[in-house]
N, CA and C of each residue as an Amber inpcrd file, in Angstrom:
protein
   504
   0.8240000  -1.1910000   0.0000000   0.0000000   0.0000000   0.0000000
   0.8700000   1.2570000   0.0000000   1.9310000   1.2610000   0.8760000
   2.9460000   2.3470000   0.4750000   3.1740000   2.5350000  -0.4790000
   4.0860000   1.8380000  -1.3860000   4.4610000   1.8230000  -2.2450000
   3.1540000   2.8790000  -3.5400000   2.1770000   2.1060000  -3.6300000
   0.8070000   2.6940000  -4.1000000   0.8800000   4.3330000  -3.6790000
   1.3340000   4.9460000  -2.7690000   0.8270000   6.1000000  -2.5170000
   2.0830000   6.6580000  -2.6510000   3.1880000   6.1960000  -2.4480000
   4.3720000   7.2460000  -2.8070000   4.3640000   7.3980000  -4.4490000
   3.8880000   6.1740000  -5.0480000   4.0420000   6.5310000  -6.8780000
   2.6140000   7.5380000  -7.0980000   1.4520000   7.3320000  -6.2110000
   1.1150000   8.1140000  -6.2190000   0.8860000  10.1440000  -6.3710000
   1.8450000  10.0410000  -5.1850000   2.2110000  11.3990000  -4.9070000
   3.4100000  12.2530000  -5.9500000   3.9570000  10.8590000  -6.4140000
   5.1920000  11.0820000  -7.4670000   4.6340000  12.0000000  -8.8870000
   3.7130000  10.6810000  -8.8030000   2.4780000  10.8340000 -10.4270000
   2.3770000  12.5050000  -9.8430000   1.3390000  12.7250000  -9.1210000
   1.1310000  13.8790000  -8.4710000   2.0680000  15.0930000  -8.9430000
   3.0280000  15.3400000  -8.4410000   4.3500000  15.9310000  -8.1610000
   4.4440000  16.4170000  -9.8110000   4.8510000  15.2980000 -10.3860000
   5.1800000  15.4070000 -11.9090000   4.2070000  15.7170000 -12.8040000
   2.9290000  15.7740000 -12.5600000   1.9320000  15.9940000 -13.0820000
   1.5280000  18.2700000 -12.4960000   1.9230000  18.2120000 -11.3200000
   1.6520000  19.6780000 -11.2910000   3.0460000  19.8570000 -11.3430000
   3.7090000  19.7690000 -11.8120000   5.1740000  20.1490000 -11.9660000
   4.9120000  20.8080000 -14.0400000   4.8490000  19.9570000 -14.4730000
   4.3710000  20.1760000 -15.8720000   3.3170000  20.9940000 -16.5490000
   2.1110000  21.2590000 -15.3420000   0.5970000  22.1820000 -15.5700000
   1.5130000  23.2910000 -15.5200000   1.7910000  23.5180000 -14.2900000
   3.1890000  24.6110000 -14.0740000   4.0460000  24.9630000 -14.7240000
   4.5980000  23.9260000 -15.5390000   5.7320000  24.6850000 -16.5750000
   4.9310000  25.3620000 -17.6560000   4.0720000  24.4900000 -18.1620000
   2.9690000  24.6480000 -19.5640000   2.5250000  26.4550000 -18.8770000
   2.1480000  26.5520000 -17.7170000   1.3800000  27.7330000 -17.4260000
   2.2550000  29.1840000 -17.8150000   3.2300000  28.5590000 -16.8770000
   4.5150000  29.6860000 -16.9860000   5.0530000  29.8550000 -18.4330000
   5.4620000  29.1510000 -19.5080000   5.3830000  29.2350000 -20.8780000
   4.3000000  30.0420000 -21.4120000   3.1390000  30.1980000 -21.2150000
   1.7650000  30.1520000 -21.9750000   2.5780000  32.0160000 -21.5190000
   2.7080000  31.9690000 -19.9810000   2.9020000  33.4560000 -19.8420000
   4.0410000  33.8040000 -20.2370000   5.0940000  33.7610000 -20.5010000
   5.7760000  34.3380000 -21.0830000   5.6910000  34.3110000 -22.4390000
   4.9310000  33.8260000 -22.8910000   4.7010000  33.9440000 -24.7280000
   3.8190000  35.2600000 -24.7820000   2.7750000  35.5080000 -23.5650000
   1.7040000  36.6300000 -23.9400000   3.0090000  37.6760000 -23.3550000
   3.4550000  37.7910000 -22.4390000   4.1550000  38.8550000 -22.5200000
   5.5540000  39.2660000 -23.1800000   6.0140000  38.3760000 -24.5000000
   6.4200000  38.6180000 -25.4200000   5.7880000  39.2770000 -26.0110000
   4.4860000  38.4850000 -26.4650000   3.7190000  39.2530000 -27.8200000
   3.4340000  40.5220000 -27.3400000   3.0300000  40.8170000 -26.0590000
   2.3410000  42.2350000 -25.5290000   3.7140000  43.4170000 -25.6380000
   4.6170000  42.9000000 -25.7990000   5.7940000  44.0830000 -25.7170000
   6.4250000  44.4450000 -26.9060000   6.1770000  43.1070000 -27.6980000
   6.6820000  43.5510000 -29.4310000   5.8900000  44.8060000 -29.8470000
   6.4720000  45.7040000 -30.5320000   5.6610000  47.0810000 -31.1060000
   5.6490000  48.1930000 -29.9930000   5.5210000  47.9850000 -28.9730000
   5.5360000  48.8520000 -28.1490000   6.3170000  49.7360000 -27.9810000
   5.7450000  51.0590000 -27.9820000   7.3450000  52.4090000 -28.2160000
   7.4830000  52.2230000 -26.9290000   8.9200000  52.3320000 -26.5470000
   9.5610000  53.2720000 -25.6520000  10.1080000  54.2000000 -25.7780000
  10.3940000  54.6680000 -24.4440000  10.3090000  56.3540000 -24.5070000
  11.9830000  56.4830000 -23.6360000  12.6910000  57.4360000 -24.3390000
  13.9590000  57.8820000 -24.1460000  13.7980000  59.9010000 -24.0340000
  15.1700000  59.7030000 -22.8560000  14.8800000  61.1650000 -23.1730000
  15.6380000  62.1650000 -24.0360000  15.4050000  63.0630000 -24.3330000
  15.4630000  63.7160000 -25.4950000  17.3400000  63.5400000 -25.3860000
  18.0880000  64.0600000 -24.3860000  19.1530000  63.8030000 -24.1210000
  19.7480000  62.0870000 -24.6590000  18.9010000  61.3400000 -24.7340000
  19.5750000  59.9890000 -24.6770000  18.9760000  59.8930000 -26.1740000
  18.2870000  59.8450000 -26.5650000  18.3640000  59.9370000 -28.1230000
  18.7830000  60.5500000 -29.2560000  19.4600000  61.7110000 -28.5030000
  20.2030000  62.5650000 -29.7660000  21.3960000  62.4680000 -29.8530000
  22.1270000  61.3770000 -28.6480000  23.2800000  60.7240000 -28.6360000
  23.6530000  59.1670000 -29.1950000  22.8510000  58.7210000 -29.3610000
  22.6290000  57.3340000 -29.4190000  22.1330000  56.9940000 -31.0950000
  22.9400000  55.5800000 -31.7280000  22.3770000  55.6000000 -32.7450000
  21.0500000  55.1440000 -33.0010000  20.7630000  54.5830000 -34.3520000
  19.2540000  54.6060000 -34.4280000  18.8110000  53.6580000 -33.8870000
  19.3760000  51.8830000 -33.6050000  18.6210000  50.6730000 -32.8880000
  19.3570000  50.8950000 -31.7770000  18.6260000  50.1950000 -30.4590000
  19.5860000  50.5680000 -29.4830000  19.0910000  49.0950000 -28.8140000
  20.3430000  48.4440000 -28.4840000  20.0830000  46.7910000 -27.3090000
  19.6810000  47.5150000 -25.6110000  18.6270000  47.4070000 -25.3410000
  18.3160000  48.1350000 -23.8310000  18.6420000  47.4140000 -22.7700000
  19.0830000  47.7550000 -21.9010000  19.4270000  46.5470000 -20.5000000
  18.8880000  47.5850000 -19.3620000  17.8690000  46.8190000 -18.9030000
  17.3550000  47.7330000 -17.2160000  18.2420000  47.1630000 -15.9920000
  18.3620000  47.5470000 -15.5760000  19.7110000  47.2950000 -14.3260000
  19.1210000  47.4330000 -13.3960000  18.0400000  46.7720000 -12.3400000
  17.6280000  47.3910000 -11.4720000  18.4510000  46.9030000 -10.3360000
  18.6860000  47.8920000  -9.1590000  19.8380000  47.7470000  -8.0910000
  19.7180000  46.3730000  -7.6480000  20.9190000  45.3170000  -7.8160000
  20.5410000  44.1130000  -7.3360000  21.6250000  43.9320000  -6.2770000
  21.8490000  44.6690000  -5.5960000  22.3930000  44.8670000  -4.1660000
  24.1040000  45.1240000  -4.4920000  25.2270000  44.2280000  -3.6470000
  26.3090000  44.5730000  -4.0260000  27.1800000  44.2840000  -4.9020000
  26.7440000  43.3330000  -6.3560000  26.9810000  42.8380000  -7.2110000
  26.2080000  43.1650000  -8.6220000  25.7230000  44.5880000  -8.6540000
  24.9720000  44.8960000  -9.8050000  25.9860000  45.2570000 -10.7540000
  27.2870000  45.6300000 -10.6950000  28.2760000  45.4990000 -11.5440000
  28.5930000  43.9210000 -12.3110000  28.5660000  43.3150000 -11.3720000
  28.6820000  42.1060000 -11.9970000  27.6930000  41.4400000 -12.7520000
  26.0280000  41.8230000 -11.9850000  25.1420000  41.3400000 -12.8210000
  24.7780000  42.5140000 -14.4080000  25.5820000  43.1620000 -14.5130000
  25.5080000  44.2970000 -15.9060000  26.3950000  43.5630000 -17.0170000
  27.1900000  42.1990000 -16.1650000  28.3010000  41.5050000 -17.5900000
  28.6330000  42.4890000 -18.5300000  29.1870000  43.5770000 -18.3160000
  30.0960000  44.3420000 -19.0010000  30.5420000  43.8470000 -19.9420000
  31.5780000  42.8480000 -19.6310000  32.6610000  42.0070000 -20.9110000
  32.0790000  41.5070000 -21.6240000  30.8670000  40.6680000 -21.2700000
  29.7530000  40.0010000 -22.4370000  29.4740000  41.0060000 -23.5300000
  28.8000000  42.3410000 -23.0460000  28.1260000  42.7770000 -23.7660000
  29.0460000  43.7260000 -24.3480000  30.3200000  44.0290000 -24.0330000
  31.5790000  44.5070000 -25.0970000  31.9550000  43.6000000 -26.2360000
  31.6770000  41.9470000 -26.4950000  32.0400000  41.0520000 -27.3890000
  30.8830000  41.5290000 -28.1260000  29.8390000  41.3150000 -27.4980000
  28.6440000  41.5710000 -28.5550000  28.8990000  43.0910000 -29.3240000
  29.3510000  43.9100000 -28.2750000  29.4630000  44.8460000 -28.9600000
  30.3430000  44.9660000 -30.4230000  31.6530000  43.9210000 -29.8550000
  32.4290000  43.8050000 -30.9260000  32.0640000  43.1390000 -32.0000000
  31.0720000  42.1500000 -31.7860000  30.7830000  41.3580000 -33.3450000
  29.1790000  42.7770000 -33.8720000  28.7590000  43.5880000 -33.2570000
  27.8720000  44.3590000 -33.8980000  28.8760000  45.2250000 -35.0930000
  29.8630000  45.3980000 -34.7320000  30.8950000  46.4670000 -35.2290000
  31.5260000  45.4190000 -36.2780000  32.0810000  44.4260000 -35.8330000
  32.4320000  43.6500000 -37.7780000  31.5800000  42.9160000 -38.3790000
  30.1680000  43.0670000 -38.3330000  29.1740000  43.2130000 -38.8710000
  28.4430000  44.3840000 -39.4810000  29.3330000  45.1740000 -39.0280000
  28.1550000  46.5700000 -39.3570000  27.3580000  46.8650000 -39.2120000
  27.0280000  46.6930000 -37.8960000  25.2560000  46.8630000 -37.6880000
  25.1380000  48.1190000 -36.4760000  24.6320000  49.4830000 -37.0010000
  24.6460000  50.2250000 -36.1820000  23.0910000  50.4040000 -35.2410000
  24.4340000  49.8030000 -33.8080000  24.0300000  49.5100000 -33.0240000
  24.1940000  49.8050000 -31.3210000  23.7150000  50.9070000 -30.6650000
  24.0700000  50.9960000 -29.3790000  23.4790000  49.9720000 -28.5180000
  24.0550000  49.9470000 -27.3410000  24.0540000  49.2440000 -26.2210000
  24.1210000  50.2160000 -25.1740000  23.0660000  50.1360000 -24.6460000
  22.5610000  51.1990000 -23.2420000  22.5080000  50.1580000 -22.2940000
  22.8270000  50.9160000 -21.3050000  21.9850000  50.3670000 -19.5030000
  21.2880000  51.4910000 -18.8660000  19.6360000  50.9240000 -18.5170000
  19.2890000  52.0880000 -17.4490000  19.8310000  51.3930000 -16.1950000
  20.3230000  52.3860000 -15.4030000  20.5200000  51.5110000 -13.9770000
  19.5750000  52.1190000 -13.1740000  19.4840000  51.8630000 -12.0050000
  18.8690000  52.1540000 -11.0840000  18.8200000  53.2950000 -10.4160000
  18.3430000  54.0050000  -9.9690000  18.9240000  55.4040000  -9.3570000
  20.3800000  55.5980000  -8.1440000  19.7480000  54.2660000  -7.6190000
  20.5430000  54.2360000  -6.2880000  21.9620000  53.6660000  -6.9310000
  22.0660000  52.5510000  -7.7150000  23.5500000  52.5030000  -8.5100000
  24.4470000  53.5470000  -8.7170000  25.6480000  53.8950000  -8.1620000
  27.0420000  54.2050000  -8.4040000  28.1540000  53.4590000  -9.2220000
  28.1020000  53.5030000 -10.1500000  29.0460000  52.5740000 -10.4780000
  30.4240000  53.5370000  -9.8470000  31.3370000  52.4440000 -10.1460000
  32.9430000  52.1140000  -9.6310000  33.2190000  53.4000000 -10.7090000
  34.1570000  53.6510000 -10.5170000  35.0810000  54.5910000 -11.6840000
  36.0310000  53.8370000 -12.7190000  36.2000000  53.1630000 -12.3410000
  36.5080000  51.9510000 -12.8300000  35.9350000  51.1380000 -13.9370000
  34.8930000  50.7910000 -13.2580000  33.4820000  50.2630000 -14.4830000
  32.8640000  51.5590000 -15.4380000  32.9440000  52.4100000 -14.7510000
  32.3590000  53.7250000 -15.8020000  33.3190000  53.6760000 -16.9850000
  34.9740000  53.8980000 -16.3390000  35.5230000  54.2000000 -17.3450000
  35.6410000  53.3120000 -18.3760000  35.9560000  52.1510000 -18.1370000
  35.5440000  50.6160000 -18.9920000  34.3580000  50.8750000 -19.9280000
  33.2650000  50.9170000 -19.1600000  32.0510000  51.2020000 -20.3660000
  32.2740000  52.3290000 -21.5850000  33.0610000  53.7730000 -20.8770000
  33.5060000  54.4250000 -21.9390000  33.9040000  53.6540000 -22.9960000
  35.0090000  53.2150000 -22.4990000  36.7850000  52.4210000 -23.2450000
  35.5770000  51.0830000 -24.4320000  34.3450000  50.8030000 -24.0490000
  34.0830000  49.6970000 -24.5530000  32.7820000  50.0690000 -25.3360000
  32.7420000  51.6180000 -25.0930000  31.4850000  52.2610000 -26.3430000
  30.0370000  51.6380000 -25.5820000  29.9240000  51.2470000 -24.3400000
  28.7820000  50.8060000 -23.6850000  27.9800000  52.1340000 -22.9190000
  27.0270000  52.8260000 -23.6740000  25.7700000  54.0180000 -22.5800000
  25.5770000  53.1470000 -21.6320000  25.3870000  54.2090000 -20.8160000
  24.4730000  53.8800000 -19.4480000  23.5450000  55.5160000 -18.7600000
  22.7820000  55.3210000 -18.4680000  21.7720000  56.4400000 -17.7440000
  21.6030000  55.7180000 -16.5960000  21.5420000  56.7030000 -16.0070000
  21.0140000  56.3130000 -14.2650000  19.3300000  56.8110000 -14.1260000
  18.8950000  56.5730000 -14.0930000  17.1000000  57.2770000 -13.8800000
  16.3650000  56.0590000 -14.2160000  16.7300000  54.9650000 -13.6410000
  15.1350000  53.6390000 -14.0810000  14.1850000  53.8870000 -13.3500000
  13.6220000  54.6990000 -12.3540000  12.3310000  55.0210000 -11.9120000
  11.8500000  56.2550000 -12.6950000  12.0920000  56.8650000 -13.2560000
  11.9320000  58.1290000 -14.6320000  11.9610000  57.2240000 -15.4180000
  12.5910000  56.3320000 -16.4020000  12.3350000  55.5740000 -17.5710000
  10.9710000  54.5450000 -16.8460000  10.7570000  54.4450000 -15.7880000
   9.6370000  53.6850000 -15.6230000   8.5070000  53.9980000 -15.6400000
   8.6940000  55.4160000 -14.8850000   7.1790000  56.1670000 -15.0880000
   7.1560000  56.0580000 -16.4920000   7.7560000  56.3870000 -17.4190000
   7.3040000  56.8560000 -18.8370000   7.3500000  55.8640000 -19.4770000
   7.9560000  54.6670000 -18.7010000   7.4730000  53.4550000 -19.6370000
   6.9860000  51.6290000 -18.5990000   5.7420000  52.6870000 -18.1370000
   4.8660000  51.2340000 -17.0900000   4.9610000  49.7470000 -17.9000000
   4.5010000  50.0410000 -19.5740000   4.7170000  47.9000000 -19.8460000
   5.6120000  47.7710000 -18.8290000   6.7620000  48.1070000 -18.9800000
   8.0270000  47.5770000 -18.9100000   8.9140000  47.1770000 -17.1400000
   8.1800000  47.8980000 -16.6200000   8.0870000  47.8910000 -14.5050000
   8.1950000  46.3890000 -14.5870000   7.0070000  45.7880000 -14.3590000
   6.9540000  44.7960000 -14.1220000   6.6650000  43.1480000 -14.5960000
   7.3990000  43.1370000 -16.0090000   7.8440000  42.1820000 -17.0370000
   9.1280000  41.2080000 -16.4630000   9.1350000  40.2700000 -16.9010000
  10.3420000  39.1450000 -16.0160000  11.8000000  39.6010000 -16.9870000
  11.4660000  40.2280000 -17.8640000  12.7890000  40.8120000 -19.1300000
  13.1190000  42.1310000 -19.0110000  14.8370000  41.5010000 -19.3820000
  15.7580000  43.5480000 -18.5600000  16.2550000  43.9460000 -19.8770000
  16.1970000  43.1830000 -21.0820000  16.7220000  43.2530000 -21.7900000
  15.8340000  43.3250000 -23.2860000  16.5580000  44.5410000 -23.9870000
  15.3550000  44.3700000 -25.5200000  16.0700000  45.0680000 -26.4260000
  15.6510000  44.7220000 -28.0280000  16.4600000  45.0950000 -29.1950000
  14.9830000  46.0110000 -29.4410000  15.5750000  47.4710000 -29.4800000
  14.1950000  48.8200000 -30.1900000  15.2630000  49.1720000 -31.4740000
  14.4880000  49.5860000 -31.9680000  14.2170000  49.7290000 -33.5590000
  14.8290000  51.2040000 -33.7760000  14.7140000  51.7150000 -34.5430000
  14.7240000  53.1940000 -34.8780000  13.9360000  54.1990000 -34.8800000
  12.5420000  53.6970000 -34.5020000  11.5330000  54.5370000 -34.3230000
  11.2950000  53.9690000 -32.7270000  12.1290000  53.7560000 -31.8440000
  12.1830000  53.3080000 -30.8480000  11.0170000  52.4230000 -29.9590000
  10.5310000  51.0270000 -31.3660000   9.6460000  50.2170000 -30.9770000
  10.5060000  49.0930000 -30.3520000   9.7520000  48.3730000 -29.6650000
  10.5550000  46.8350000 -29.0560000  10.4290000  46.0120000 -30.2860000
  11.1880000  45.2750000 -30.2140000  11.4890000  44.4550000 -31.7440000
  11.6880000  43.1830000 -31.1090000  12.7330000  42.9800000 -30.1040000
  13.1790000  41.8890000 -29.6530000  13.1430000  41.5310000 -27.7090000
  12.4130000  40.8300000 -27.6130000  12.6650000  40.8750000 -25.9430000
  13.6720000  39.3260000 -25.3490000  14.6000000  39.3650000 -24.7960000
  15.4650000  38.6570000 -23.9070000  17.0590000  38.8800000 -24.2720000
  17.2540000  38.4190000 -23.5330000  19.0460000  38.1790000 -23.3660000
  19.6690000  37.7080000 -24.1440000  20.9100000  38.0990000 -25.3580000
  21.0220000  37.0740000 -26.3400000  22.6790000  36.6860000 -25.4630000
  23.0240000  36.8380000 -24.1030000  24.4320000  36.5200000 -23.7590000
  24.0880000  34.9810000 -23.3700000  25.0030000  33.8590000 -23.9400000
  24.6720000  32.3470000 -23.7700000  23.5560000  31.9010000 -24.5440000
  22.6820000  32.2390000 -25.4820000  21.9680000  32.0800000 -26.5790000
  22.2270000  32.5850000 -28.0740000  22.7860000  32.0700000 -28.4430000
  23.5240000  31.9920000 -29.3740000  21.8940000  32.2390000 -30.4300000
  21.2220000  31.4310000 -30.5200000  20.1520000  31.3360000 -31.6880000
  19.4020000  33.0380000 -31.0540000  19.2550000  33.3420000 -30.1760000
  18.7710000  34.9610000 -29.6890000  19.6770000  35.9780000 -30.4800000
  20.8770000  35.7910000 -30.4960000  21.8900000  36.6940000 -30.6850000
  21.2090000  36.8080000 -32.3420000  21.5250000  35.7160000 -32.9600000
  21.5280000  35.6660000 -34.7040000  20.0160000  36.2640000 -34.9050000
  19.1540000  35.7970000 -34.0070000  17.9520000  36.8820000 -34.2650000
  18.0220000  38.1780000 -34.1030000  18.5510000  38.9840000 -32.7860000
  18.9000000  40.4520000 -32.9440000  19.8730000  40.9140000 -33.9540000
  21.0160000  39.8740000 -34.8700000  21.8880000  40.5310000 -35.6520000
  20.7710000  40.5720000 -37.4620000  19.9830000  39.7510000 -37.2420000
  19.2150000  39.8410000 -38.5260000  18.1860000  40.5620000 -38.1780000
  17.8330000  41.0550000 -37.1610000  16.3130000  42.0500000 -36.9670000
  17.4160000  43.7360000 -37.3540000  18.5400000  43.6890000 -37.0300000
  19.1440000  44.5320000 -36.7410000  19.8220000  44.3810000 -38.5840000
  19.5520000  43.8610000 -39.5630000  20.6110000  43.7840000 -40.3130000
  19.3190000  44.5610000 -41.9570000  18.2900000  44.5400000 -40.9780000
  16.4810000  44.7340000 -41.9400000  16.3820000  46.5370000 -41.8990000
């Protein structure tokens, strides 16, 4: 009879383990589709510096390692294959308000052609989709629509999609 109720509970287990994944999928597909097209909004300052597509990264303060979670070096390679590709292309970070970066890391981001703005509660007011979405990361267009939403660092098949959305 044990036996009966532990495969039971197993069945169980693996059975809402899977409703659960299926659910969580179903939602992140609608809030893909809900963010494709969607303008965002830059401020006048950050768009008259910046070229026409821009890769967005929201940085929100993730305590004493938000330098590290910004992967700098990642997104300088990417930067480098946008550039022998030819694909003009900035790479921004909003960070957080409360973020300081190092002088160090600032100057690096210079040295590596990486923007950054500090004001993500100002880019939030003016852009609510985007508060509270599970994605920090997005490829906007030139008329500064979302084109692409997730991370292409360790996804290789993401990346070749932002270098051909970016190549149109």
């Amino acid at each position: 009879m044990r036996c009966k109720t532990e495969c039971f509970f197993y069945f169980f287990f693996v059975l809402l383990f899977a409703v659960c994944s299926c659910s969580n999928k179903a939602n992140t597909t609608d809030y893909v589709k809900n963010l494709r097209g969607q303008k965002v909004w830059f401020e006048e300052s950050v768009t008259d510096t910046l070229k026409e597509s821009k890769i967005l990264i929201l940085m929100p303060d993730t305590g004493d390692c938000t330098t590290c979670a910004m992967q700098v070096y990642d997104w300088y390679i990417y930067k480098l294959d946008l550039d022998k590709h030819e694909l003009n292309c900035d790479i921004i970070y909003v960070l957080n308000d409360s973020v300081r970066l190092d002088k160090s890391i600032a100057n690096l981001m210079k040295r590596y052609k990486l923007n950054y703005i500090a004001n993500l509660s100002s880019f939030y007011s003016e852009n609510k989709i985007l508060k509270d979405v599970p994605f920090t990361t997005f490829l906007i267009d030139k008329a500064n629509k979302i084109k692409l939403v997730g991370s292409p660092i360790d996804n290789d098949k993401l990346w070749k999609l932002y270098k051909q959305a970016l190549q149109k």
